[in-house]
Structures are given as structure tokens and as C-alpha cells.
N, C-alpha and C positions, 0 to 999 in steps of 0.2 A: 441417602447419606451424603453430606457435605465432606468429609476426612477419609472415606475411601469410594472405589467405584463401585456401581451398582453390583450385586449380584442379577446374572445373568441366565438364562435357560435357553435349550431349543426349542422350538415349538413349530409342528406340524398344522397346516391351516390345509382344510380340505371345505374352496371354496364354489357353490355350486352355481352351474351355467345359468348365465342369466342376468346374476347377482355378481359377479365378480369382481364388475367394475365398481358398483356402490360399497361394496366392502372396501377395497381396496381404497378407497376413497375417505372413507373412515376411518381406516390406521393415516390415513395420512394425514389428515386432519389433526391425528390425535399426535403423532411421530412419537410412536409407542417400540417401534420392531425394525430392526436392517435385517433385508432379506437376501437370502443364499440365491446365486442362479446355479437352477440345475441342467441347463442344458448350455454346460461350458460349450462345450465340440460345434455347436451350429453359429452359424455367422448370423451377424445382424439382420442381413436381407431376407434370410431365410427362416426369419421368425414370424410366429402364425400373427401378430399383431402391426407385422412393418408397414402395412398401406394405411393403417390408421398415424402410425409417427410419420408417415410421409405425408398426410394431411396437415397435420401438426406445423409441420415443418412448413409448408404452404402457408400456412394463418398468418406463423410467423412472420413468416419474411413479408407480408402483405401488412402486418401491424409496425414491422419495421420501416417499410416505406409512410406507414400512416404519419408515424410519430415524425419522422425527417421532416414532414409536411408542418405537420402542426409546430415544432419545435420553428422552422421556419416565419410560419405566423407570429411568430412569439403569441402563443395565446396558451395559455395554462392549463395542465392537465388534475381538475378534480380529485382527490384522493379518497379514499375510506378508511377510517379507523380499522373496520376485522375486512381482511378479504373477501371475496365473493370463495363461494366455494364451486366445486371443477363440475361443468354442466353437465347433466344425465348424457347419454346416447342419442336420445331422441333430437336434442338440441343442438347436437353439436353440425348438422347438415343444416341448421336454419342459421348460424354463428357463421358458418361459411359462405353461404349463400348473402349474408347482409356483408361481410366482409369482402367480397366479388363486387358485389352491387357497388360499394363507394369506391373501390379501388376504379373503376370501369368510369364512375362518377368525375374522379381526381384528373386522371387521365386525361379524359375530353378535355375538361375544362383546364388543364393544364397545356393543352398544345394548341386548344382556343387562344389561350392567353400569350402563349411563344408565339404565333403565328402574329396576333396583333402588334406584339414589341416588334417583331422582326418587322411588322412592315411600317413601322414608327419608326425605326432606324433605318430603313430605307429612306424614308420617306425626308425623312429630316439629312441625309445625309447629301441626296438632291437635292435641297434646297438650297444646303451650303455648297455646292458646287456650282449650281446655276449664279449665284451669289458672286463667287469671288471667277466665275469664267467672265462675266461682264466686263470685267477689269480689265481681260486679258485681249477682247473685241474691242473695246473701245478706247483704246492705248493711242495719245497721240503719236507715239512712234513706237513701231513694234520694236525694236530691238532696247529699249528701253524698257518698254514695261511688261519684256516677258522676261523671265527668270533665266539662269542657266541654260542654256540653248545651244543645238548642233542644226547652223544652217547653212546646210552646201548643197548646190543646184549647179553641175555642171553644164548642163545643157540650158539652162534658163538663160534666154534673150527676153530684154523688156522689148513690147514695138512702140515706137516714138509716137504713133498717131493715136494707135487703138487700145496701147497700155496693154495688153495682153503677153504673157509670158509666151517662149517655147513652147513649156507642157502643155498650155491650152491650145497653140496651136497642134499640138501633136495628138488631142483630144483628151487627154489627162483631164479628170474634174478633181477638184478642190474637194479637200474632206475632212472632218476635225471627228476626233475620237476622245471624248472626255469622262471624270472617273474620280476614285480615290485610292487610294496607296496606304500602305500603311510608312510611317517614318522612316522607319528602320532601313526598307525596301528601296528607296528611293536612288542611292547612289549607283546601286547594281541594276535598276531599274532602266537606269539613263547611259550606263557603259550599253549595256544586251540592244537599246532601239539604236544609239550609235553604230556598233558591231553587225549587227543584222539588215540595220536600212539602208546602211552605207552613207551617211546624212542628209537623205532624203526626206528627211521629219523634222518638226519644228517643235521641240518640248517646253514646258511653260507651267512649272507649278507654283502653289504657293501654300505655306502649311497650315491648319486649318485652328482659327483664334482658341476655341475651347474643344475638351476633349469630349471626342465620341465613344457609343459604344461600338464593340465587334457585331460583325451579324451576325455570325456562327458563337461564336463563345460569348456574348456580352460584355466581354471585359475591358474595362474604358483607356483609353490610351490614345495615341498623337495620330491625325491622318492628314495626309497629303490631298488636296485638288492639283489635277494634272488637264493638261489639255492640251493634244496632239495633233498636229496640221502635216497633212502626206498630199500628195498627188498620186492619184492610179489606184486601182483594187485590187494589185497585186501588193502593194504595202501594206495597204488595209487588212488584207488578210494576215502577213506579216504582223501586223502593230497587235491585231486582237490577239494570237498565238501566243505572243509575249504578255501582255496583258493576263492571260489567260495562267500562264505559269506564275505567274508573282501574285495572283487571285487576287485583281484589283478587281475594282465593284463599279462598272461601267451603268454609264446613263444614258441617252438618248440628250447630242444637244439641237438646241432650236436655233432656226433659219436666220432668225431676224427677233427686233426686240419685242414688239408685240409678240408673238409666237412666247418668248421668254416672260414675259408680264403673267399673259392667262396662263403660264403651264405654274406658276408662283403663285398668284391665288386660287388655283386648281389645292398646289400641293399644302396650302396656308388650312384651307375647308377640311382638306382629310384630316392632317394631323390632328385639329381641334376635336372631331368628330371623332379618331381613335383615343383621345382623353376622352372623352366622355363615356365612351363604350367600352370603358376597360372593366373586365369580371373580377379583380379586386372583392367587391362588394360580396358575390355570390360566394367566390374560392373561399372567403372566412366564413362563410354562412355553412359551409358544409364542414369546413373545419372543424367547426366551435360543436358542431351536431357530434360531429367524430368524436371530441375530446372527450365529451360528457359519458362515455363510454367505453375509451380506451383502455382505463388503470382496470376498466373488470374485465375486456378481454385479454390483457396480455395475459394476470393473474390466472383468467379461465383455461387460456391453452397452456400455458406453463403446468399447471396441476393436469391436465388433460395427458398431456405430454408424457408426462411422470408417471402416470399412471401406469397408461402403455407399456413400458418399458419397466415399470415392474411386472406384467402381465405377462411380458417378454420371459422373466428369468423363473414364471413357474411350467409344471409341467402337466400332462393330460394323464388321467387316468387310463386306461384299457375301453373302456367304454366312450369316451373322448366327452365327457356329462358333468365331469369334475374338475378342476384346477386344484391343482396340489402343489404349495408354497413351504419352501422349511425358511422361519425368521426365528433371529434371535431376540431376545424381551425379556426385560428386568422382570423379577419371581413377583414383585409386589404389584406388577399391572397385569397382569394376569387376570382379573378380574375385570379389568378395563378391558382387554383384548377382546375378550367374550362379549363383552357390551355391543363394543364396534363391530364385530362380527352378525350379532340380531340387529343392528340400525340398517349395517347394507343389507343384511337379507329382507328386511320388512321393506324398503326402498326399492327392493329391484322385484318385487313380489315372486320370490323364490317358494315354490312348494314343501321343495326339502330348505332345512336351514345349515347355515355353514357354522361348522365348529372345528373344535380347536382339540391336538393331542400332542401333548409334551413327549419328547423322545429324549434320551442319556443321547450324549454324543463325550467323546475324548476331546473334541479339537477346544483350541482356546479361546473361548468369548471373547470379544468385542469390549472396550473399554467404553466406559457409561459415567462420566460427569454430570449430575444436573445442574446446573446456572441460573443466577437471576438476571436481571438488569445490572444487578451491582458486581455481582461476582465472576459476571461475564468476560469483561476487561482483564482483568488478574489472571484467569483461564485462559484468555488468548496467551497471552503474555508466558505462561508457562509452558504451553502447546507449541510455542515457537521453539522451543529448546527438544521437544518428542514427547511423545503422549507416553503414556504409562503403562505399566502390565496388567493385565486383570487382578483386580482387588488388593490392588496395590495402594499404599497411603499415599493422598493424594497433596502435592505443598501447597496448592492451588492456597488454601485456608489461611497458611499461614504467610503466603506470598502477599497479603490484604494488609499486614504488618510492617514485612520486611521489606519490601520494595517503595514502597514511599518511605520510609525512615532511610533508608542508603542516600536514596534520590534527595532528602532532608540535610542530608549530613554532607553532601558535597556543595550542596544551593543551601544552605541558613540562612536566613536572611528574612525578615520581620515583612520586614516592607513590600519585598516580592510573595513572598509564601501570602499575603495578604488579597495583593492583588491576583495569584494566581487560585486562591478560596473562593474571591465574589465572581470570577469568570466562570470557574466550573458551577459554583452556587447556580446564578444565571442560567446556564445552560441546561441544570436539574431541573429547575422550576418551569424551565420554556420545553420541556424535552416533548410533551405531546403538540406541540405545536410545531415544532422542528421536524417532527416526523411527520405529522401530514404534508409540509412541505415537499420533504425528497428532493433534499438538495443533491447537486449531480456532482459538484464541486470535492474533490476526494481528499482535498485538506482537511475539508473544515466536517467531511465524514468522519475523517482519523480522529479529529479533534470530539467530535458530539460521540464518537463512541467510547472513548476514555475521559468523560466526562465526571466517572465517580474518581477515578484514578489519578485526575489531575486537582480533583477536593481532595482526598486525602495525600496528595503530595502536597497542596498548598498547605493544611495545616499543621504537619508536619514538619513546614518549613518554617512555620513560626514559632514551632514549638522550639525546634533549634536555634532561630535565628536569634531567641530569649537569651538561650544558652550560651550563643557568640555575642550577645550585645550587640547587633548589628543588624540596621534598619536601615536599608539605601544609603549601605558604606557610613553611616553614621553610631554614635553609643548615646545610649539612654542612660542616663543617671537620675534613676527611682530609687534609689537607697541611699545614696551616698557614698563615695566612695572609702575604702578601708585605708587608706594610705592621706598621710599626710607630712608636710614640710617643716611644722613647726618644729618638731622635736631636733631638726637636724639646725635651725637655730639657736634651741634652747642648750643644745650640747654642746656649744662651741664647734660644730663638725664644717659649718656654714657660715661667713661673713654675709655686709651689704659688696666687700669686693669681692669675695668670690663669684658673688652669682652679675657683678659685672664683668667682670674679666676670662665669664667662662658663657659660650653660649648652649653647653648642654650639659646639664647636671644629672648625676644618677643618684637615686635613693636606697640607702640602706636599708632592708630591712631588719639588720642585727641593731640598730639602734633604736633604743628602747622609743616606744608611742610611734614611730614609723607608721609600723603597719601594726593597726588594729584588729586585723581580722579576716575571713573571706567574704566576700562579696554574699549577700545573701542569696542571689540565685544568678549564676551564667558568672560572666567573664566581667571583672573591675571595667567600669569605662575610662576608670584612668591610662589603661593599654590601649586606648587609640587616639592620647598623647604620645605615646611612648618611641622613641624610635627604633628601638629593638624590639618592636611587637609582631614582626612576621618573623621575627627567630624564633620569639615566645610559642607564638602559635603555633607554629612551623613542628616546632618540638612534640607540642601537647597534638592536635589534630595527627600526627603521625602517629604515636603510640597509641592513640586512644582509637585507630580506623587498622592497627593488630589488634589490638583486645577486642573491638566488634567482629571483625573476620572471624578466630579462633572459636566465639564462642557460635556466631553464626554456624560457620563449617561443623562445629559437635554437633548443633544441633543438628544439621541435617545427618550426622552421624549415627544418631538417636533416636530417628526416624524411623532409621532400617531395623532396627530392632522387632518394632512393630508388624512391623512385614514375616519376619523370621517365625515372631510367634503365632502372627495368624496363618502360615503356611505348618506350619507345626514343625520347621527346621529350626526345634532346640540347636542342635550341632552347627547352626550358625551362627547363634549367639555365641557359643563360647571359641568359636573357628572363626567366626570372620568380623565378627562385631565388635568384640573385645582387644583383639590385634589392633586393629583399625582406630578405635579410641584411644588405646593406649599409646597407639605410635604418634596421635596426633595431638594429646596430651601430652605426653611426655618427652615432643620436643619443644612445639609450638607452646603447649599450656604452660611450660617450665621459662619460654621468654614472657609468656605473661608475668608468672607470677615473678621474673627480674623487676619488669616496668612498676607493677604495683608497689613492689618492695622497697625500689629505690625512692617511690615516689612517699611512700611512710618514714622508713626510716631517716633518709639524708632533709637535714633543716636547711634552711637558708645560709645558716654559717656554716655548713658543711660539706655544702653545694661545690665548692668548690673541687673537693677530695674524693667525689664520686668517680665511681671509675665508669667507662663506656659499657651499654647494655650491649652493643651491637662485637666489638672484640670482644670479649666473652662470651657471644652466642658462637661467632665464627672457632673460635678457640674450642671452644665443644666438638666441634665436627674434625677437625685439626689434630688434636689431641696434644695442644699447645697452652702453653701462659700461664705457665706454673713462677712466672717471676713478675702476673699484673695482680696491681693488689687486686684481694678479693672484695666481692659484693658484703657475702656476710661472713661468718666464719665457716669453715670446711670445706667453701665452693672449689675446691681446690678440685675433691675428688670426686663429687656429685657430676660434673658435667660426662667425666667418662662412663663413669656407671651407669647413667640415662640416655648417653649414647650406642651402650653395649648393650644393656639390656634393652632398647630397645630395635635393634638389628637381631637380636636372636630369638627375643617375641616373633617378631615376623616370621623370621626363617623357620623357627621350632614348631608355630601354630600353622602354619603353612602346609608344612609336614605331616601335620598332625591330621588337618583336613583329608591329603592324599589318602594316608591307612585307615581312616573312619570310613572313607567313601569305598575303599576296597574293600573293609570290612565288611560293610551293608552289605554292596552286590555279591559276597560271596555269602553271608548269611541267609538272604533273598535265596538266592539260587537253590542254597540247598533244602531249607523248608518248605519250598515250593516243589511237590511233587507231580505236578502234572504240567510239568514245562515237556515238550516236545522234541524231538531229533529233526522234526522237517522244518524248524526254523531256518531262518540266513542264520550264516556263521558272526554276525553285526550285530544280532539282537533278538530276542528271546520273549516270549508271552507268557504268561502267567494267568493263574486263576481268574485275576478281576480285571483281567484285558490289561493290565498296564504294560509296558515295554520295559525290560531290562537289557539295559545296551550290555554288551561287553565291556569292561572295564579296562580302559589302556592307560596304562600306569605314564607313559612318554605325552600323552596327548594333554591327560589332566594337568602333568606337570607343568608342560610347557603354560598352560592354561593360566595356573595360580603362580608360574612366575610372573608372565603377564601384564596380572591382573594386580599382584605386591609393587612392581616396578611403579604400574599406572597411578596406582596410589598412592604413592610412595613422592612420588615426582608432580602427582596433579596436589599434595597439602603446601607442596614449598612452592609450585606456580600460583596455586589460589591464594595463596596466604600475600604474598608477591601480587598479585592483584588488584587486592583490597587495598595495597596502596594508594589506589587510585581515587579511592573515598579521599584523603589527606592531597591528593595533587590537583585536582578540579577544586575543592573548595579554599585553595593557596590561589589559583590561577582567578576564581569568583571574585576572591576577595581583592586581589590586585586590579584585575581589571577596573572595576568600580572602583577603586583608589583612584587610579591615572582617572579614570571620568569627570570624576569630583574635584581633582587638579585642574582641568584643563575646564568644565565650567566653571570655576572660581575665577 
């Protein structure tokens, strides 16, 4: 049924060992039944199926590292029109085992391939060192062409004959320690060998032309060549320690420049030879083997998954040979149940077969919408406000009408309703295409799943935008318009000076041939000459978005009727349904029928002598303005008598509700003879199991005051609301004004 929810049953499933999982498999298939767990008290872990969801969960996370892989590849994952369906028992140790297998596969070849980068950036990062250290050896003068520098040598004596310092006589040898740094590093780099060597080091960097990667993290950024000249191995030890802390990435340098040549085209051979041997090639070859399989395993363990964990929430017979499951299922598949039920048994070659036994339960069904593709969207949409009661009437139906017409009436507009028709159009036509896709992008998800919703908002919009005359802030004049200037010449009303000496003329309609008539269909496009056309409108879109709210609100008013009488609370209809429309006709219905009335009886010459709808509605509540003229004649004393009488409607049926309801439960009570004394003092059993609470006269009260207030206060916020149809399509329409100013 589309206009209410299914009807519902319990149903007992007594499914046998063996078979369990193929049945189970088949409702789900079918998504026929939500099932009860009956073994609330036991913890997850300690349910008889948890080492199978703990494999699950392994697959999982082994197909989530797949897809990171592949998604990385950028290589595309295959779809299927119908799912695979959730693998037998037998299969699911070979699904793991192939799943192990390429993970183990990945792996290798994944720290194959780290190991080769990393020593390609090694590799290359010594070359730029050996590179720009040359510079620093072969400097016609060193304090020139080395960089920033702390050079103090207190004890160094040059000797005049043998050129030998101090230190070498003192046996000191000469020593250079070279390397790379990162950027960053380099200032604190060069305080900490100052501070620790005492400037017994000779520092010498230069930053390196283009950027490298990290060895540890890959990530590309600025690095330093450094190279550092000590005397003695007690610095050295020194210099590496330091080094050591700032993780700079030390080389090995050479003697002399041969020694520097071959260690260059040494390091020239490998780098080429790690291009060439890079696994690239193989890592998409196992990829692309992966992907062509992945969309059925996730699908396969996801439903595997499920499974489980429905298996979870049934229970064991005494002989531990049965599974016994209580789901709830609509009366009309009931015959499908049974179906699915002999598919898994003939599937899992069960000797006995699993069947099905309906049980009476009191508790409250489950609420059961069916949906298409189309009526899907509208359902979400409604479901975001709370799902509904069992067999409750459902607005989902009628949400297909009123929710694009609202959305129409604040966006009007030809031109857009147009273009927002051929987008969703598009999107209809493409839609089996777009979903093999599975696009990941959650826009343009939102967008292809409201795809029928934003067709019938588009045409919608142009139904109205007819009816505004208004097509990208523009008016269409297909009839001609009813208003013309000749008459106000032909009457003497109008000179050739007046219409020089005045730059904005207004036209009479009380002058005869003026105006001809109304526009055959929407709004004159003479009003978007007009420069009093957002008063005009201003006026009209505001009253006309009460008269759509009002009769909106009844109808949902009207709705509930239907509910009343399929629960069989006559005593609703005339206690709550009737108060309810009456209070909300006959405050809100009675400004309608002001706006209508003004808008028939008062003419254009009369227009003037109209009194305000809006004082007069206040004045109603007020109990004031017995000195504004009146609308029609006697409005004098209608407004208080449809403000009285509608305050004591409420209050009188309200009342009347309380003593009905205490009438019942004391009626109940007494006809019923075989209520009990070992009840709680709370509530009472009866014959046919039903509960009769006590009746507390304070609690109801307070209840149906409540609930008159709630009401009471949510018709003048709703109604107040609806405003806002009238102040988005004020603010629509401006906008595109100033647009169409400022591109002119």
C-alpha cells in the first residue's frame, strides 16, 4: 500500500542446522523480515557465531587495504548491475585464503619497491653532494668560497719551510665529514658544532638547486649540502653525534678527484639501472588482477557479515539441531517467506526443512513503507522529520505534490525551472549508467539521488514562473497586454506636456478602455514596467503564500481523521479532529475568507476606501476597533464571537475528551469480570490480554493541556512560517533584478 504502512505480523522461523545460513541468506536477498534478537543479556563476544564476524572483519580490513592500493593506481574498479550473492560456507576459507595470498603479494612488492626509491634517493642525493662539495675543494681561496663559517685554531702555527700547521705537528690528521641537512635545520645546525667544537670545525654549506625527496617520509622539500673540516677523532666523534641528532644523511667523501670521478659514474650506472628495474609495471599487473574482483568480494563479505550477525540474534533449541528466529513481515509476503525458506533448505541440503509459524504478539510493529526509484527521494525527505506509527497514513504520497509546488512558489521562474527539468531530465536517462559508475563524490550523490525530485521541482517551476511572467528576470508578452494609454489621451486625462514634464506616469484603471481586462494567464508583463511592481507583488505573493499555508495545514488536518477511523477512535473525530479544524478554520480560515473577500468585492475605484486585512485580524484577538470601518457589514461582532467561540471549542472538547476517557476505563473495568486483585496498583489485565492503566484524571489533564497549547501556538507559528514562501520569492525576484542591472 502506498497511503498507509504495511500491515505487519510476528513470525516464528524454526531454521534447521545446516541450512541456516542459505535461508538466512534468502530473506536477505529478498529484505522481506527485521528480526528480534533474543538473546539481549549475552555480549557480542560471546555469541556462538563471533570467530566467523571476526573473520569478516579480517577480509575486511585486508579489502580495505586492497582498494587504498588500487584507488592509488588510479585504475578502475569494474561494477555489476545485480550483486553477487553471499558465498556458501564452503567458499568462504578459499575467499580468504586468495585474499592472504595477494595481500602477502602487495606487501613484497610494496617494500621491494620502498627499498628501491629509497635507494634512488640515496643515491641521487650523493651525487648532489659529491657535486656541489667539489666547489668547496677546489675554491681558490677558502674563505671565499666556503659559506658561513667558524674558523678558530688557537694553537695553529703555520711552519715557514714545511707549511705544516701545529695540529699536524702535534699529530692531528685532517678530516672532512660531508652530508645533507634539511633547510630548516641548518641555523641550529651551525650554533650546536660552534658551541660543542669550540671552532675547531670548518662549516661550508650550500642549498641544494632543486628539490629532493625525504628518505623516510618521501616528501619533497629544500636540503642542504654541508661539509665539515675538523682536526683529531675526538671532534669527529663530536661532529657525527651532532649530525646524528639533527638526522642529517651522511656520505663517505673521496680522497682526491679521481677517487670523486669513478665514485660519479659508479653512482651515474646505478641510478639508471634503478629506472629501469623499477616494479611499476608488475604492482599494476596485480592491481588490475585485484580490481577485476574486488566490487564481488567486498559485496560478498558485507552480506556474509550480515549474515552472521543475524545468526547472532537467533536462538538454540534444547537439542542444540534448530535455530529459532522471531521476525517481523508484512501479511502479504508471507508466502514469499515460505518460498525463501525451501530455497535455503534445498541449498544447504537439509533433511528436515525449515518452516515458518505466525505467533499473536501485543508489542508494536515495525513501520513498513514500500518505495520505488521515484518515491524514494520524497520518503527520505519525510523520514527526516520521524518515521511514523504503524498503519498510520502515510504523507509520503502526497509530499510528490506539495513539496515541489512550495519549492515552485518561492523559485518561479521559466527560465530556471527549465534548466533545472533538462538537468534532472539528464540525469533520469543516464541513471543506469551513473550507477555502474559509483561515483564517491557525495555532491553529486545527493544530487543523482534527488534526481526525480529536482524534475518535478523544475516543472513545477515553470509552471509558476507562467504564472509570475518571469523568465530570467524577464516578462513574456504572448497575449498582449490588457492595459493601454490611449484612453488616457483620448480623455483629455493626458497632454503631449504632460508626459514631457513628468518622467513617471501612473495609469488609471477607473478610466474608461484603460484596462481591458485580465491578462489571460499569470501576471500582465506590463508590471515589469511598472515601478510599483514589487509592492504589487509584494502584496499578492503574501496573501496568496496564507491562503496556500491554511489550506495546506487543513489538509494535513484531515489526514488524521483517517487514522482515527482506521484505529476505530470514533471519539477522536469528534474530541480531537473537530476542535482542531474548527480552531484552525475559524481563526486562520476566517483571514482567508477577509483576503478573498476584499479581493471580490473592493474595485479599483474603491481601492482606495479598503480598510486593512491585517488591523482587523489583530483587532479580533484584542477585542478592539469597533471605530475601523468595516470590511463588510456586521464585521463588527463576528470577530468576537469567532474568537469566543473558538476558545471554548477547545477548552469544552478538551473536557469532554477527559470524561469520555474516564468513562471508558471505568465502563471496561466494570464489564470486565475477570480482572484480578494480584495486579500492580498501575494497571490491570483483562480478558483479551489488553492493559488497562488506571485512569489519573491530573496526568491526562495536564496531557490535553499540553497538547491544546501545542496546537494552538504551532497554527499561528506555522501559518507565520509560510511566510516564507512570499519572502524567498521577494528576495528571488530582486536578486535577478540587481543582476540584470548590473549586466546591462
Amino acid at each position: 500500500m502506498v497511503f498507509r504502512s504495511e500491515e505487519m505480523c510476528l513470525v516464528q522461523l524454526f531454521l534447521q542446522s545446516g541450512s541456516e545460513y542459505d535461508c538466512i541468506s534468502e530473506l536477505g536477498e529478498l529484505g522481506l523480515v527485521e528480526f528480534r534478537d533474543l538473546n539481549p543479556s549475552v555480549s557480542s563476544f560471546q555469541r556462538r557465531f563471533a570467530s566467523e564476524i571476526k573473520r569478516c572483519d579480517e577480509m575486511e580490513r585486508i579489502l580495505g587495504y586492497l582498494l587504498r592500493e588500487i584507488q592509488k593506481a588510479k585504475i578502475a574498479i569494474p561494477g555489476e548491475d545485480d550483486g553477487p550473492l553471499a558465498p556458501p560456507p564452503r567458499q568462504v576459507l578459499e575467499i580468504m585464503e586468495q585474499l592472504q595470498r595477494l595481500e602477502m603479494e602487495l606487501c613484497e612488492v610494496a617494500k621491494n619497491k620502498e627499498k628501491l626509491q629509497r635507494n634512488l634517493r640515496e643515491l641521487t642525493e650523493y651525487t648532489h653532494m659529491l657535486k656541489i662539495t667539489r666547489t668547496f675543494i677546489h675554491s681558490r681561496s677558502r674563505h671565499e668560497a666556503l659559506g658561513p663559517q667558524y674558523e678558530e685554531f688557537p694553537t695553529v702555527e703555520t711552519g715557514s719551510v714545511t707549511g705544516c700547521t701545529g695540529m699536524q705537528r702535534l699529530g692531528a690528521k685532517l678530516g672532512f665529514i660531508s652530508g645533507l641537512i634539511q633547510r630548516v635545520k641548518v641555523e641550529a645546525f651551525e650554533r650546536m658544532l660552534w658551541r660543542v667544537c669550540k671552532g675547531y670545525t670548518i662549516l661550508s654549506y650550500t642549498e641544494v638547486d632543486e628539490s629532493l625527496a625525504d628518505l623516510d617520509t618521501g616528501e619533497i622539500g629544500k636540503s642542504v649540502v654541508f661539509l665539515i673540516s675538523f682536526w683529531g677523532d675526538q671532534i669527529r666523534q663530536k661532529v657525527q653525534k651532532i649530525c646524528d641528532c639533527y638526522h642529517c644523511h651522511l656520505y663517505p667523501h673521496p680522497e682526491n678527484d679521481d677517487e670523486r670521478a669513478d665514485v660519479l659514474d659508479s653512482l651515474r650506472i646505478r641510478i639508471q639501472d634503478l629506472n629501469n628495474v623499477g616494479q611499476d609495471d608488475y604492482l599494476r599487473q596485480v592491481l588490475q588482477k585485484a580490481a577485476e574482483s574486488a566490487y564481488s568480494w567486498v559485496v560478498q563479505v558485507k552480506k556474509m557479515k550480515a549474515i552472521y550477525h543475524i545468526l547472532n540474534l537467533c536462538s538454540f533449541d534444547v537439542t542444540n539441531k534448530c535455530l529459532i528466529a522471531e521476525v517481523w513481515c508484512p501479511v502479504s509476503d508471507l508466502t514469499n517467506l515460505r518460498g525463501a525458506l525451501e530455497e535455503g533448505s534445498r541449498k544447504g541440503d537439509a533433511t528436515v526443512p525449515s518452516f515458518v509459524n505466525r505467533i499473536p504478539s501485543s508489542d508494536t510493529p515495525p513501520t513498513l513503507l514500500r518505495t520505488n526509484k521515484f518515491t524514494s527521494g520524497f520518503q527520505s525527505i519525510v523520514e527526516a522529520y520521524g518515521v511514523g506509527d504503524y498503519r498510520e497514513v502515510s504523507p509520503a504520497p502526497y509530499t510528490i505534490i506539495t513539496f515541489p509546488f512550495l519549492f515552485a512558489v518561492m523559485f518561479g521562474d521559466l527560465g530556471h525551472g527549465t534548466v533545472m527539468s533538462l538537468f534532472a531530465l539528464w540525469m533520469v536517462l543516464m541513471e543506469k549508467k551513473q550507477k555502474k559508475k559509483r561515483s564517491g563524490n557525495e555532491i553529486w550523490a545527493t544530487f543523482f539521488s534527488g534526481r526525480y525530485i529536482i524534475l518535478m521541482m523544475g516543472l513545477f517551476s515553470i509552471y509558476t514562473g507562467l504564472i509570475y511572467n518571469d523568465c530570467f528576470s524577464k516578462s513574456l508578452n504572448i497575449f498582449g497586454s490588457g492595459w493601454s494609454i490611449k484612453p488616457m489621451f483620448a480623455n483629455q486625462h493626458w497632454t503631449n506636456k504632460t508626459v514631457q514634464s513628468n518622467s513617471l506616469l501612473t495609469l488609471d484603471p477607473n478610466v474608461s478602455g484603460v484596462f481591458s481586462g485580465p491578462y489571460p494567464f499569470g501576471i500582465d508583463p506590463i508590471w515589469n514596467m511598472a515601478v510599483n511592481r514589487l509592492s504589487f507583488l509584494n502584496s499578492y505573493k503574501m496573501k496568496m503564500s496564507v491562503i496556500i499555508g491554511v489550506i495546506h495545514m487543513s489538509f494535513g488536518v484531515v489526514l488524521s481523521v483517517f487514522n482515527h477511523l482506521h484505529f476505530q477512535q470514533k471519539f477522536s473525530v469528534y474530541l480531537v479532529f473537530l476542535p482542531e479544524l474548527l480552531f484552525l478554520l475559524c481563526l486562520f480560515g476566517y483571514l482567508v475568507f477577509m483576503i478573498v473577500y476584499k479581493w471580490l468585492v473592493f474595485s479599483a475605484r474603491e481601492s482606495s476606501q479598503a480598510p486593512s486585512i491585517l488591523i482587523h485580524f489583530i483587532n479580533m484577538f484584542v477585542m478592539q476597533g469597533n471605530d475601523i470601518t468595516p470590511l463588510y457589514p456586521g464585521q463588527v461582532y463576528i470577530p468576537a464571537w469567532v474568537a469566543f467561540f473558538t476558545l471554548f471549542l477547545s477548552i469544552k472538547l478538551r473536557f469532554c475528551l477527559l470524561s469520555q476517557g474516564y468513562e471508558r476505563v471505568r465502563r471496561v473495568s466494570e464489564d470486565d469480570g475477570s480482572i484480578t486483585s494480584t495486579c500492580d496498583d498501575d494497571e490491570e489485565e483483562g480478558v483479551d490480554g489488553l492493559t488497562i492503566r488506571e485512569f489519573d484524571f491530573a496526568d491526562v489533564l495536564l496531557h490535553q493541556a499540553i497538547h491544546t497549547i501545542e496546537f494552538c501556538l504551532g497554527c499561528i507559528s506555522n501559518t507565520a512560517s509560510y511566510l516564507r514562501l512570499w519572502a524567498l520569492s521577494l528576495a528571488h525576484k530582486i536578486l535577478y533584478h540587481h543582476v540584470k542591472l548590473k549586466t546591462n
